[in-house]
N, C-alpha and C positions, 0 to 999 in steps of 0.2 A: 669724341674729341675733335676738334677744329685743327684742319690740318695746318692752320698758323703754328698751331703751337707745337709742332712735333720740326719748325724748320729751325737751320742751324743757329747758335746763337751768340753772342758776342763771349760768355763766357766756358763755350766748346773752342773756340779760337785763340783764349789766353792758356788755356789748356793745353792745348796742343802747343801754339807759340812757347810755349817753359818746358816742354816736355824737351822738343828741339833742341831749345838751348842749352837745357842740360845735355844733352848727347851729345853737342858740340864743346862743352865748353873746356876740355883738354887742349882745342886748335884754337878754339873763336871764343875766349872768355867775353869779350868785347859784346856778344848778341845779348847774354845772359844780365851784362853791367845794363845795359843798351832796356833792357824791363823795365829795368827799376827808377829809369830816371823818366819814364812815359807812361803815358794811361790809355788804353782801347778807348775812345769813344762811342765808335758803331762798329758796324761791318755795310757791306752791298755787297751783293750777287753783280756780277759781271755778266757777259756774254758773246764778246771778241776781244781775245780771247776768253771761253768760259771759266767762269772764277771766285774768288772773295776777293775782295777790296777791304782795306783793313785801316781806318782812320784812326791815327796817333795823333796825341795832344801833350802837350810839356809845358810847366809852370816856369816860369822867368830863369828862375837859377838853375833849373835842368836842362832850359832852353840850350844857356850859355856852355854847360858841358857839351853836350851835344853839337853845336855847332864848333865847338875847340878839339873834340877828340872825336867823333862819329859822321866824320867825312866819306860817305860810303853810299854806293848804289852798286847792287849786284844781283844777277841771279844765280840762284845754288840748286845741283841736282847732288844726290846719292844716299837724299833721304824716300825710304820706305814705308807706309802704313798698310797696317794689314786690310787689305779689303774683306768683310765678311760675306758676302756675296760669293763673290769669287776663291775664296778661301787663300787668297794667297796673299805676300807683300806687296803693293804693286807702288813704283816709284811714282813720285809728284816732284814737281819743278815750285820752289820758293822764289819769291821776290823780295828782297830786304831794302831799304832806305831807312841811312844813320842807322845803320845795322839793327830797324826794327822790321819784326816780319810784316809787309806791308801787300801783298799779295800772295795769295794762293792758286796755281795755277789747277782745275782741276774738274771734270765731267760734273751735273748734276750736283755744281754747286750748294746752291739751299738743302740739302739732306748731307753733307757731310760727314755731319757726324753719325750719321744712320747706316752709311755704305762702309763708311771705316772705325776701326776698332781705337779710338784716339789713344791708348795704354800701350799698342803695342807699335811701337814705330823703330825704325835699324836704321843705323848711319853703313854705310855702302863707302863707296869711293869717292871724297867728297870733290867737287865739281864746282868753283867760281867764275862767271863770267862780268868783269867788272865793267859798267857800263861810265858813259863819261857824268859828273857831278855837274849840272848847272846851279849856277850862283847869284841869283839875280841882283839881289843885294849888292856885288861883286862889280857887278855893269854900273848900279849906279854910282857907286862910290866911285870907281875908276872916269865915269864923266865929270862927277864935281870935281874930279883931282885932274882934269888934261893940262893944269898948265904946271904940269909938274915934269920932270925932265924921268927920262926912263932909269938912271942911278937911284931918282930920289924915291921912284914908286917902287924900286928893289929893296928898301930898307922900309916898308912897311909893309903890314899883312893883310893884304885886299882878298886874299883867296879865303881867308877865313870871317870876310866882312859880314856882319849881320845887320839889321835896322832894331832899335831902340826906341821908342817912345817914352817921353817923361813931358807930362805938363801940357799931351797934346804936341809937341814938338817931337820931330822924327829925328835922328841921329844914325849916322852910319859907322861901326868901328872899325881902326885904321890901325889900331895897336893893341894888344891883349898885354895887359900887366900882368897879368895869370894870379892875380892875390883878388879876383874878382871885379877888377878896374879897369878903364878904358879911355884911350885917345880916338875921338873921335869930331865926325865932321857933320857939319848942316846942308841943306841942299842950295846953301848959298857959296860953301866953303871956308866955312869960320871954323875954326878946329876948339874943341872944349876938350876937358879932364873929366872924364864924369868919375867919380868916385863914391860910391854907396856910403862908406863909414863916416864921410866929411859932412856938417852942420850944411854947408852950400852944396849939392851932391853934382849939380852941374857949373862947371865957370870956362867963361871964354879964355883962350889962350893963345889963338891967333887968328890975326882980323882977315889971311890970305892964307894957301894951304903952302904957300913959297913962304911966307914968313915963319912956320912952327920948323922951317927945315936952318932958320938963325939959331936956333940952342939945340937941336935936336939932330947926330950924326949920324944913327947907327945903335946906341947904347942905351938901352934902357933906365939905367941907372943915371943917365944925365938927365930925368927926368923925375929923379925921385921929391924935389922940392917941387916942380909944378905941379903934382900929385897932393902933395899933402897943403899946397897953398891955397 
């Protein structure tokens, strides 16, 4: 047998990743929602520190939940697998991002699954260290927006800005209508309505990011006709 094929593999990693989640999901329902809206791509072996690397991929409308509800980077200890080797539990450090398992911290990486029993894993004491979330997206929108006064950048959502592509054109969002819909902005600063369910999906709506703040105070609902126009 080629020792290729006895190393770990991407689907020894969703295995384990759900096993987790299940044992969490009385505290942390969030890891287990957090599956289902992502797919494993690969894995890589690391080696400062020694590890898995665990590459997620999300389709457009999973993207959108994700960036609306799984604002999250952290590491968690007080998970256990049993090492067969050694015959005992022996605790691993997780890495999460948007609460998917996105690294495994852990000796002899490539044979993981070989050294531990993946079926039999304990939740312990569990342990978060929440690390800070960059945003990049977040930076650039907040530059096309400088000529906005600090009250007017409080009544929009930059922290949760993501970049959009339609047509080859980039877009940054500046509002979540949470029905799927979005006020957002160009890298020029012309603010559009994009709206999925409307024949025009994208239309401008203001020619400066100071002019969308003439009909727009605060209230979403003062915006339900430039939505549907």
């Amino acid at each position: 047998m080629s020792i290729f094929n006895r190393k770990t593999k991407k689907k020894h990693i969703e295995q384990f990743g759900l096993k987790v989640a299940e044992l969490l999901e009385s505290e942390m329902p969030q890891i287990k929602t957090a599956i289902g809206l992502s797919k494993i791509y690969g894995i890589g072996f690391t080696h400062k520190p020694r590890g898995i690397y665990i590459s997620r991929g999300y389709n457009p409308k999973e993207f959108e939940i994700i960036n609306r509800n799984h604002k999250t980077r952290f590491n968690l200890n007080g998970i256990s697998v049993f090492n067969k080797k050694e015959n005992l539990y022996q605790p691993i450090k997780l890495y999460y991002q948007s609460d998917g398992l996105t690294e495994i911290e852990i000796d002899n990486p490539e044979y993981f699954h070989k050294t531990f029993d993946l079926n039999q894993i304990q939740k312990n004491q569990i342990e978060l260290e929440h690390l800070k979330m960059e945003n990049p997206d977040q930076k650039t929108a907040e530059k096309i927006l400088k000529s906005l006064t600090k009250e007017q950048i409080g009544l929009l959502e930059l922290e949760y800005t993501f970049e959009i592509e339609f047509d080859e054109k980039l877009y940054y969002t500046i509002l979540d209508m949470e029905d799927g819909n979005y006020i957002a902005v160009d890298k020029k600063g012309k603010v559009y309505r994009l709206n999925h369910d409307h024949e025009k999906m994208v239309k401008l709506i203001a020619i400066k990011p100071t002019d969308f703040f003439e009909f727009y105070n605060g209230q979403k609902s003062e915006l339900e006709n430039v939505m549907c126009g």
